[in-house]
C-alpha positions as CSV (number, residue, x, y, z in Angstrom):
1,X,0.0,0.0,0.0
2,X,2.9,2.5,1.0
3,X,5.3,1.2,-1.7
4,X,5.1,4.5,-3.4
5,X,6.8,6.7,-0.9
6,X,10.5,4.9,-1.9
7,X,9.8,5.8,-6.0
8,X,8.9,9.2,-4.5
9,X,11.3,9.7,-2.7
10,X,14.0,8.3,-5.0
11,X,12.3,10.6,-7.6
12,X,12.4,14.0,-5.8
13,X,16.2,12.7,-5.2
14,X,16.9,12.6,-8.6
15,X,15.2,16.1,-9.2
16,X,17.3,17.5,-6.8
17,X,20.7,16.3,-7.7
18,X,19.2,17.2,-11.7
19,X,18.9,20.8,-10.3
20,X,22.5,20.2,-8.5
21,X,21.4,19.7,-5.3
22,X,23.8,17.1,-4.4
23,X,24.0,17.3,-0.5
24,X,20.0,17.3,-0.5
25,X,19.9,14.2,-3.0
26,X,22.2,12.1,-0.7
27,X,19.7,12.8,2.0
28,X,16.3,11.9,0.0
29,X,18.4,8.9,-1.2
30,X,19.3,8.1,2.8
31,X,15.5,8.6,3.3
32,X,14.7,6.1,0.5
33,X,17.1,3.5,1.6
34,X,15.6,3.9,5.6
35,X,12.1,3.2,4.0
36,X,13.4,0.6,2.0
37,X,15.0,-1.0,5.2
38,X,11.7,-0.7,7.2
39,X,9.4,-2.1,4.4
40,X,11.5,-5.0,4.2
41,X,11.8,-6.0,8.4
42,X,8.3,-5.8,8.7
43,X,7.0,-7.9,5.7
44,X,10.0,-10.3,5.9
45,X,9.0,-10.9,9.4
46,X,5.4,-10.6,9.4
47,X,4.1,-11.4,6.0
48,X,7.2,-14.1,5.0
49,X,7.7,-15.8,8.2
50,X,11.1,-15.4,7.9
51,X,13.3,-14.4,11.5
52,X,15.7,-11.8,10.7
């Protein structure tokens, strides 16, 4: 359901470092790779089965 929010993210990343925003980019991309991490615990534990 929330799956969009890394593509946004990683989208407005890639507008920002287009508009040479690098320092900003690296964050969004941070921010994208923390949502990415989150996603992933709670559907490999929950929805998998799998014990991380």
């Amino acid at each position: 359901m929330y799956m969009f929010l890394p593509f946004l993210t990683a989208f407005i990343g890639l507008v920002l470092v287009w508009f040479e925003k690098r320092l900003a980019g690296l964050v969004m991309l941070a921010v994208t790779a923390g949502i990415l991490m989150f996603w992933f615990q709670i559907h490999a534990t929950t929805h998998l089965k799998i014990s991380l």
